[in-house]
N, C-alpha and C positions, 0 to 999 in steps of 0.2 A: 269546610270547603276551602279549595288552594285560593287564594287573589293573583290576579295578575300583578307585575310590577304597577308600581303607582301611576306611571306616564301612560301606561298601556290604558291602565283601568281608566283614565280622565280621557283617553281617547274613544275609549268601547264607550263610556256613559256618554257622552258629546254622543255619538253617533246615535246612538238609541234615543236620543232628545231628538235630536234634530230630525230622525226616521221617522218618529209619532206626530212631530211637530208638521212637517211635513203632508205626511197624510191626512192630519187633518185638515188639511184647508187652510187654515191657518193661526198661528199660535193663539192658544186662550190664559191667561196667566192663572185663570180658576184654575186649571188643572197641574198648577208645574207639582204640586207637592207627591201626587199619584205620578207624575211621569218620573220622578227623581226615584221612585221605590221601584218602578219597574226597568227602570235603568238599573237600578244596582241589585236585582234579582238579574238580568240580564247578564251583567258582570262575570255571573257569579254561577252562569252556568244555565238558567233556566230558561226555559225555551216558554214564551209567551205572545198572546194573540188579545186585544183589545178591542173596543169600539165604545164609544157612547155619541146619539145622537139626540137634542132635543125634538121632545114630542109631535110639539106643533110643526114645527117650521121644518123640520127634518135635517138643519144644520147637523154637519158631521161637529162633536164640539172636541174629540178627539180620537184617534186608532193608533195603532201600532199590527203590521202585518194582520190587517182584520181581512184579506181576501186568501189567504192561506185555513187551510184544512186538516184538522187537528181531532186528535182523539178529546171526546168529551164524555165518554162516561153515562151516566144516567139523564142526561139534558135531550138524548136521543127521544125519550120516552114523551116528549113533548107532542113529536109527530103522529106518537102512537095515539095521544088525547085527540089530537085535532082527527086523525080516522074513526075512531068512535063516536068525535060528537056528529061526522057530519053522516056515518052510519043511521045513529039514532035520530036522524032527522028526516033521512029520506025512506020515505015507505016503499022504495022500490028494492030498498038491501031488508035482508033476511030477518023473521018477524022477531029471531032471537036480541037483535038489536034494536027494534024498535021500539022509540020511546024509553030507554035504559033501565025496564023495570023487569025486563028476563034474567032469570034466574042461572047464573053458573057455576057449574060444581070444581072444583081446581083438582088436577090429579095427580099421580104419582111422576109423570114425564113434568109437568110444569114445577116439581119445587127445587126451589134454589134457597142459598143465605144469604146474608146480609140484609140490606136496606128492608125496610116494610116490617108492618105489623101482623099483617093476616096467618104469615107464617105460625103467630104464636096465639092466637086464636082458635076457640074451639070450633066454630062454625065452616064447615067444606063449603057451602056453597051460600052467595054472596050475588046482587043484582047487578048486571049491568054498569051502573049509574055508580053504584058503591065502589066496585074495583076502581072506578076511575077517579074518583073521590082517594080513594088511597092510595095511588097512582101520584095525583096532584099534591097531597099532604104529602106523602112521607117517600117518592121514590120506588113504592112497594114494589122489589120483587116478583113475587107469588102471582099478583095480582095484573101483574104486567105481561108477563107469558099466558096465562090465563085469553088475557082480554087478544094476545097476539094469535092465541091460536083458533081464535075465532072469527076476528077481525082480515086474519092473513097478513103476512108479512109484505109480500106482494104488492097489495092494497095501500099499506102504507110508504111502500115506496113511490108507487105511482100518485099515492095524494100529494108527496114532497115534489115530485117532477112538477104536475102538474100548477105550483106555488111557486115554479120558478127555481126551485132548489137542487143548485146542481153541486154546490162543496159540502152538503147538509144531508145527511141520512141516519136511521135507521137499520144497522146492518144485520140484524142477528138479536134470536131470542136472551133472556139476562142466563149468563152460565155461571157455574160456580169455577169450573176450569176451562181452558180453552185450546182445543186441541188443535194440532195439525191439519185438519180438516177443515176447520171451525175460522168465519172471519175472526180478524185479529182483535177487533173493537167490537162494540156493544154499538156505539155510535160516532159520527165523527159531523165535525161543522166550521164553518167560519163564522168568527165574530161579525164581519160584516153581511151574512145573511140569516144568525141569528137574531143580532137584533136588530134587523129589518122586521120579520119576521114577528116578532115582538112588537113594535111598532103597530104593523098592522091587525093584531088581535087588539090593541085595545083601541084604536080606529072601527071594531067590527067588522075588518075584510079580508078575513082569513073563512076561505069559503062562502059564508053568511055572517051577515050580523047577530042570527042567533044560533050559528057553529062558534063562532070568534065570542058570544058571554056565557057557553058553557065552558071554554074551555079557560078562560080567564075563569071562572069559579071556582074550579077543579085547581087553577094554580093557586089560586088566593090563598087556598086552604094549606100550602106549603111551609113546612116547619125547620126548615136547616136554613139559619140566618147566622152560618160560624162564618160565612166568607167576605165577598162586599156588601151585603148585607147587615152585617155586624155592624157597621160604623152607623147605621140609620136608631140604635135606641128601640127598636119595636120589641114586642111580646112575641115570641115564636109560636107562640100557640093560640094565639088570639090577637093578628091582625088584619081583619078583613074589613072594619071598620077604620076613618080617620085617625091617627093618632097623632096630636100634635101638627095635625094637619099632613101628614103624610100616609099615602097608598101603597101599595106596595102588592108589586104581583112578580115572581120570582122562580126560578129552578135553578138547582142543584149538579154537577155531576162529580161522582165521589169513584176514583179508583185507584192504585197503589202507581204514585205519581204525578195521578193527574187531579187537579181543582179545577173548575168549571163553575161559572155560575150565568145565565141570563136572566135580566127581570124588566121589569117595569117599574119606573119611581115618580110618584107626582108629588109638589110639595104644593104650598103657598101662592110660589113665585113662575114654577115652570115643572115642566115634564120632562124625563128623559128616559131613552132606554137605551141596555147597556147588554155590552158580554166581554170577559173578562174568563180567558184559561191559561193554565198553567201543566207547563210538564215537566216535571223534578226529578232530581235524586232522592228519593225518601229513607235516605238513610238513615239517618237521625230526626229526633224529635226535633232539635234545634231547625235544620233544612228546612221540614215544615212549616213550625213557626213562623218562618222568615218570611214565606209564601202564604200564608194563611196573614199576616200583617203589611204584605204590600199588596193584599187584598185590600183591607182595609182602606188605607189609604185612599185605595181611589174612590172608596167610598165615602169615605170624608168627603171627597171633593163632591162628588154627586150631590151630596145634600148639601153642602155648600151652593149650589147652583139651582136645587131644585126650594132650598128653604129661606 
Protein backbone atom coordinates (compact mmCIF):
# COMPACT_ATOMS: atom_id res chain seq x y z
CA UNK A 1 0.00 0.00 0.00
CA UNK A 2 1.28 3.76 -1.22
CA UNK A 3 2.09 6.12 2.34
CA UNK A 4 1.29 9.41 2.21
CA UNK A 5 4.16 11.84 2.45
CA UNK A 6 5.33 11.84 6.19
CA UNK A 7 3.92 15.43 7.26
CA UNK A 8 0.66 14.40 5.56
CA UNK A 9 0.57 10.93 7.34
CA UNK A 10 1.33 12.63 11.07
CA UNK A 11 -1.43 14.98 10.05
CA UNK A 12 -4.19 12.03 8.94
CA UNK A 13 -2.92 10.03 12.32
CA UNK A 14 -3.50 13.42 14.71
CA UNK A 15 -6.82 13.63 13.06
CA UNK A 16 -8.00 10.05 13.44
CA UNK A 17 -6.76 10.43 17.28
CA UNK A 18 -8.19 13.23 17.97
CA UNK A 19 -11.74 12.07 15.89
CA UNK A 20 -11.91 8.85 18.43
CA UNK A 21 -10.68 10.82 21.23
CA UNK A 22 -13.24 12.96 20.75
CA UNK A 23 -16.16 10.83 20.44
CA UNK A 24 -15.47 9.21 23.14
CA UNK A 25 -16.27 11.56 25.73
CA UNK A 26 -13.21 11.85 26.65
CA UNK A 27 -9.64 10.49 26.28
CA UNK A 28 -8.98 7.15 28.16
CA UNK A 29 -4.98 6.51 27.97
CA UNK A 30 -6.11 2.47 28.46
CA UNK A 31 -6.91 2.80 24.98
CA UNK A 32 -4.09 4.97 23.01
CA UNK A 33 -2.35 1.65 21.92
CA UNK A 34 -5.69 0.33 19.81
CA UNK A 35 -6.23 3.96 18.70
CA UNK A 36 -2.57 4.30 17.29
CA UNK A 37 -3.35 0.94 15.12
CA UNK A 38 -6.35 2.26 13.97
CA UNK A 39 -4.92 5.31 12.99
CA UNK A 40 -2.31 4.00 10.92
CA UNK A 41 -4.72 1.41 9.21
CA UNK A 42 -6.68 4.71 8.74
CA UNK A 43 -3.46 6.12 6.99
CA UNK A 44 -3.34 3.66 4.95
CA UNK A 45 -6.53 3.52 3.40
CA UNK A 46 -8.99 1.63 5.47
CA UNK A 47 -12.11 2.64 6.08
CA UNK A 48 -13.04 1.73 9.91
CA UNK A 49 -15.93 1.97 12.52
CA UNK A 50 -15.42 1.30 16.41
CA UNK A 51 -17.03 1.52 19.74
CA UNK A 52 -16.35 -0.01 23.13
CA UNK A 53 -18.51 0.88 26.12
CA UNK A 54 -18.25 -0.43 29.75
CA UNK A 55 -20.85 -2.85 30.92
CA UNK A 56 -22.07 -1.49 34.03
CA UNK A 57 -22.05 2.18 33.90
CA UNK A 58 -22.39 2.37 29.90
CA UNK A 59 -19.46 4.97 29.69
CA UNK A 60 -18.58 5.24 26.07
CA UNK A 61 -14.59 4.25 26.85
CA UNK A 62 -14.02 4.83 23.29
CA UNK A 63 -15.42 5.18 19.12
CA UNK A 64 -14.38 6.25 16.11
CA UNK A 65 -17.32 7.06 13.36
CA UNK A 66 -19.43 4.36 15.62
CA UNK A 67 -22.77 6.22 14.23
CA UNK A 68 -21.94 5.47 10.45
CA UNK A 69 -23.31 2.39 8.69
CA UNK A 70 -21.19 -0.16 7.20
CA UNK A 71 -21.14 -3.39 5.61
CA UNK A 72 -20.73 -6.30 8.30
CA UNK A 73 -21.13 -9.38 6.76
CA UNK A 74 -22.31 -12.33 8.91
CA UNK A 75 -22.82 -10.14 12.26
CA UNK A 76 -26.26 -9.59 10.50
CA UNK A 77 -27.27 -13.03 11.46
CA UNK A 78 -27.41 -11.92 15.01
CA UNK A 79 -30.82 -10.36 14.27
CA UNK A 80 -31.78 -13.48 12.74
CA UNK A 81 -31.09 -15.42 16.46
CA UNK A 82 -32.87 -12.70 18.43
CA UNK A 83 -36.21 -13.48 15.77
CA UNK A 84 -36.03 -17.12 16.57
CA UNK A 85 -35.55 -16.86 20.13
CA UNK A 86 -38.34 -14.51 20.62
CA UNK A 87 -40.34 -16.87 17.94
CA UNK A 88 -39.66 -19.91 20.05
CA UNK A 89 -41.00 -18.19 22.96
CA UNK A 90 -44.24 -16.84 22.01
CA UNK A 91 -47.05 -19.48 21.51
CA UNK A 92 -48.71 -17.19 19.38
CA UNK A 93 -46.02 -17.68 16.13
CA UNK A 94 -46.29 -20.88 14.22
CA UNK A 95 -46.07 -24.38 16.37
CA UNK A 96 -43.04 -24.95 13.73
CA UNK A 97 -41.20 -22.60 16.11
CA UNK A 98 -42.37 -23.46 19.10
CA UNK A 99 -40.09 -24.29 21.80
CA UNK A 100 -37.09 -24.96 18.97
CA UNK A 101 -37.56 -28.72 18.87
CA UNK A 102 -39.36 -28.67 15.19
CA UNK A 103 -37.86 -30.29 12.94
CA UNK A 104 -36.30 -28.60 9.44
CA UNK A 105 -35.53 -30.05 6.30
CA UNK A 106 -32.98 -27.54 4.39
CA UNK A 107 -33.43 -27.63 0.54
CA UNK A 108 -32.02 -27.20 -2.68
CA UNK A 109 -33.10 -22.99 -2.94
CA UNK A 110 -31.31 -22.58 0.75
CA UNK A 111 -27.58 -24.05 -0.10
CA UNK A 112 -24.83 -21.80 -0.23
CA UNK A 113 -20.74 -22.07 0.70
CA UNK A 114 -18.60 -20.98 2.94
CA UNK A 115 -19.14 -20.39 6.61
CA UNK A 116 -20.95 -23.44 8.45
CA UNK A 117 -20.77 -27.01 8.95
CA UNK A 118 -24.14 -28.35 8.20
CA UNK A 119 -23.26 -27.88 4.64
CA UNK A 120 -20.82 -30.97 5.16
CA UNK A 121 -23.06 -33.08 7.20
CA UNK A 122 -25.06 -35.90 6.27
CA UNK A 123 -28.31 -35.22 8.05
CA UNK A 124 -31.06 -32.70 5.80
CA UNK A 125 -33.13 -32.06 8.41
CA UNK A 126 -31.96 -30.54 11.88
CA UNK A 127 -34.37 -28.95 14.87
CA UNK A 128 -35.12 -25.72 15.27
CA UNK A 129 -32.87 -25.03 18.34
CA UNK A 130 -29.82 -26.83 16.47
CA UNK A 131 -29.67 -24.49 13.22
CA UNK A 132 -29.44 -21.80 15.62
CA UNK A 133 -26.95 -23.37 17.70
CA UNK A 134 -24.83 -23.38 14.42
CA UNK A 135 -25.98 -20.22 13.50
CA UNK A 136 -24.38 -18.95 16.92
CA UNK A 137 -21.02 -21.28 16.67
CA UNK A 138 -19.92 -21.21 13.36
CA UNK A 139 -21.85 -18.39 11.26
CA UNK A 140 -23.53 -21.44 9.45
CA UNK A 141 -24.65 -20.54 6.14
CA UNK A 142 -27.17 -23.50 5.32
CA UNK A 143 -28.60 -23.07 8.35
CA UNK A 144 -29.13 -19.46 8.40
CA UNK A 145 -31.41 -19.32 5.26
CA UNK A 146 -33.04 -22.30 6.42
CA UNK A 147 -34.01 -20.73 9.76
CA UNK A 148 -34.73 -17.29 7.32
CA UNK A 149 -37.07 -18.94 5.39
CA UNK A 150 -39.18 -19.84 8.02
CA UNK A 151 -38.87 -17.21 10.26
CA UNK A 152 -39.38 -14.44 7.20
CA UNK A 153 -37.07 -11.90 6.47
CA UNK A 154 -39.66 -9.50 6.98
CA UNK A 155 -40.06 -10.44 10.50
CA UNK A 156 -36.66 -9.87 11.10
CA UNK A 157 -36.60 -6.67 9.96
CA UNK A 158 -39.38 -5.41 11.92
CA UNK A 159 -37.88 -7.12 15.30
CA UNK A 160 -34.64 -4.79 14.48
CA UNK A 161 -37.27 -1.65 13.98
CA UNK A 162 -38.86 -2.43 16.73
CA UNK A 163 -35.16 -2.57 19.05
CA UNK A 164 -34.63 0.82 18.00
CA UNK A 165 -32.47 -0.11 14.97
CA UNK A 166 -32.34 2.00 12.51
CA UNK A 167 -28.29 1.80 10.89
CA UNK A 168 -28.53 -2.11 11.72
CA UNK A 169 -30.11 -4.71 9.50
CA UNK A 170 -30.60 -7.67 8.15
CA UNK A 171 -30.83 -7.35 4.47
CA UNK A 172 -30.97 -10.42 2.27
CA UNK A 173 -30.86 -14.26 2.57
CA UNK A 174 -26.57 -15.48 2.62
CA UNK A 175 -25.79 -15.72 -1.33
CA UNK A 176 -23.01 -17.33 -2.82
CA UNK A 177 -23.16 -14.39 -5.65
CA UNK A 178 -24.90 -11.23 -5.67
CA UNK A 179 -26.58 -10.12 -8.47
CA UNK A 180 -28.01 -6.93 -9.92
CA UNK A 181 -31.12 -7.57 -8.33
CA UNK A 182 -30.00 -8.91 -5.22
CA UNK A 183 -29.11 -6.06 -2.00
CA UNK A 184 -25.61 -5.43 -1.99
CA UNK A 185 -24.81 -6.74 1.61
CA UNK A 186 -25.90 -9.57 3.51
CA UNK A 187 -26.06 -7.01 6.36
CA UNK A 188 -25.03 -3.73 7.38
CA UNK A 189 -24.73 -1.72 11.18
CA UNK A 190 -23.13 0.73 13.24
CA UNK A 191 -20.78 0.11 15.81
CA UNK A 192 -22.60 2.42 18.06
CA UNK A 193 -25.91 0.42 17.82
CA UNK A 194 -24.28 -2.85 17.80
CA UNK A 195 -22.84 -2.80 20.71
CA UNK A 196 -25.57 -1.22 22.42
CA UNK A 197 -27.24 -3.88 21.33
CA UNK A 198 -24.85 -6.21 22.81
CA UNK A 199 -25.02 -4.57 25.91
CA UNK A 200 -28.54 -5.11 26.31
CA UNK A 201 -28.57 -8.84 25.64
CA UNK A 202 -26.40 -9.60 28.35
CA UNK A 203 -28.51 -7.00 30.77
CA UNK A 204 -31.55 -9.53 29.59
CA UNK A 205 -33.37 -6.70 27.50
CA UNK A 206 -33.37 -7.67 24.24
CA UNK A 207 -37.09 -8.66 23.97
CA UNK A 208 -37.08 -10.75 27.40
CA UNK A 209 -34.88 -11.81 29.76
CA UNK A 210 -35.26 -15.28 28.44
CA UNK A 211 -35.22 -14.11 24.56
CA UNK A 212 -31.73 -12.06 25.58
CA UNK A 213 -30.12 -15.85 27.41
CA UNK A 214 -31.08 -17.80 24.44
CA UNK A 215 -29.58 -15.87 22.42
CA UNK A 216 -26.36 -15.09 24.38
CA UNK A 217 -26.21 -19.09 24.53
CA UNK A 218 -26.24 -19.54 20.87
CA UNK A 219 -23.40 -16.73 20.69
CA UNK A 220 -21.40 -18.31 23.48
CA UNK A 221 -20.97 -21.22 21.52
CA UNK A 222 -19.16 -18.99 18.66
CA UNK A 223 -15.78 -20.31 17.35
CA UNK A 224 -13.91 -17.47 15.22
CA UNK A 225 -11.58 -15.76 17.73
CA UNK A 226 -8.91 -14.63 14.61
CA UNK A 227 -9.91 -10.91 15.21
CA UNK A 228 -10.35 -8.86 18.63
CA UNK A 229 -10.85 -11.71 20.05
CA UNK A 230 -7.53 -13.14 19.49
CA UNK A 231 -5.84 -10.92 21.89
CA UNK A 232 -8.14 -12.44 25.04
CA UNK A 233 -5.89 -16.09 25.18
CA UNK A 234 -9.42 -18.24 25.17
CA UNK A 235 -10.00 -21.79 23.59
CA UNK A 236 -12.15 -21.26 20.28
CA UNK A 237 -13.90 -24.29 20.93
CA UNK A 238 -14.52 -24.33 24.40
CA UNK A 239 -15.21 -20.94 26.06
CA UNK A 240 -18.43 -20.84 27.49
CA UNK A 241 -16.97 -21.36 30.90
CA UNK A 242 -14.64 -18.68 33.00
CA UNK A 243 -11.28 -18.88 31.84
CA UNK A 244 -8.69 -17.02 33.68
CA UNK A 245 -11.61 -15.28 34.77
CA UNK A 246 -12.80 -14.05 31.60
CA UNK A 247 -16.37 -14.42 29.55
CA UNK A 248 -16.77 -14.01 26.45
CA UNK A 249 -19.72 -13.79 24.13
CA UNK A 250 -18.92 -12.72 20.59
CA UNK A 251 -19.75 -12.55 16.40
CA UNK A 252 -18.03 -12.69 13.66
CA UNK A 253 -18.67 -11.07 10.11
CA UNK A 254 -16.31 -12.48 7.40
CA UNK A 255 -16.50 -11.17 3.65
CA UNK A 256 -13.93 -10.31 0.83
CA UNK A 257 -12.82 -6.95 2.53
CA UNK A 258 -14.64 -6.63 5.20
CA UNK A 259 -13.75 -7.79 9.17
CA UNK A 260 -16.36 -7.29 11.64
CA UNK A 261 -16.52 -8.46 14.98
CA UNK A 262 -19.11 -7.59 17.95
CA UNK A 263 -18.90 -9.22 21.46
CA UNK A 264 -19.26 -9.14 25.02
CA UNK A 265 -16.06 -9.22 27.48
CA UNK A 266 -16.25 -9.56 31.31
CA UNK A 267 -12.98 -9.88 33.19
CA UNK A 268 -12.14 -9.62 37.03
CA UNK A 269 -12.13 -6.06 37.19
CA UNK A 270 -15.11 -4.65 34.60
CA UNK A 271 -17.15 -5.35 31.62
CA UNK A 272 -17.20 -4.04 28.31
CA UNK A 273 -18.92 -4.44 24.97
CA UNK A 274 -17.33 -3.62 21.82
CA UNK A 275 -17.71 -3.47 17.88
CA UNK A 276 -14.85 -3.01 15.80
CA UNK A 277 -15.25 -3.27 11.50
CA UNK A 278 -13.18 -2.94 8.98
CA UNK A 279 -13.41 -2.36 5.00
CA UNK A 280 -9.94 -3.07 3.04
CA UNK A 281 -8.25 -3.62 0.12
CA UNK A 282 -7.74 -7.45 0.24
CA UNK A 283 -5.34 -7.58 -2.04
CA UNK A 284 -2.61 -9.14 -0.48
CA UNK A 285 -2.14 -11.27 2.48
CA UNK A 286 0.06 -8.65 3.87
CA UNK A 287 -3.24 -5.87 3.78
CA UNK A 288 -4.96 -8.35 5.76
CA UNK A 289 -2.71 -9.08 8.16
CA UNK A 290 -2.38 -5.56 8.96
CA UNK A 291 -6.04 -5.41 9.68
CA UNK A 292 -6.60 -8.67 11.35
CA UNK A 293 -3.49 -7.21 13.93
CA UNK A 294 -4.92 -3.79 14.62
CA UNK A 295 -7.74 -5.88 15.44
CA UNK A 296 -5.82 -7.21 17.87
CA UNK A 297 -4.58 -4.42 19.38
CA UNK A 298 -7.58 -3.16 20.48
CA UNK A 299 -8.14 -6.15 21.94
CA UNK A 300 -5.20 -5.94 24.05
CA UNK A 301 -6.60 -2.98 25.40
CA UNK A 302 -9.97 -4.42 26.21
CA UNK A 303 -8.59 -6.96 28.35
CA UNK A 304 -6.24 -4.60 29.67
CA UNK A 305 -9.52 -2.80 31.02
CA UNK A 306 -11.57 -5.62 31.66
CA UNK A 307 -8.48 -7.86 33.45
Amino acid sequence: MTSPAPQSERRVRQAALDRGRHQGGEANDNFGRGFSALADLAVNGVQLTARASDLATGRVLFSVDDHVSVPTAGIGKVLLLIEVAAQMSDPDFEPAMAGGLAILDRAAGDAVGAEGLWQHLQAPSLPVADLAALVGASGDNLASNVLLRVVGLDAVRTRAESLGLSRTALLDIVRDRRGPDDAPQLSVGSAGELAALFTALARGEVVSPEVSQRVVGWLSLHSDLSMVASAFGLVPLAHRASDHGLLLVNMTGTAAGIRSEVGVLRGPRAGVSYMVSMQFADTTLAARLEVLDGMRQVGLDLLEYVH
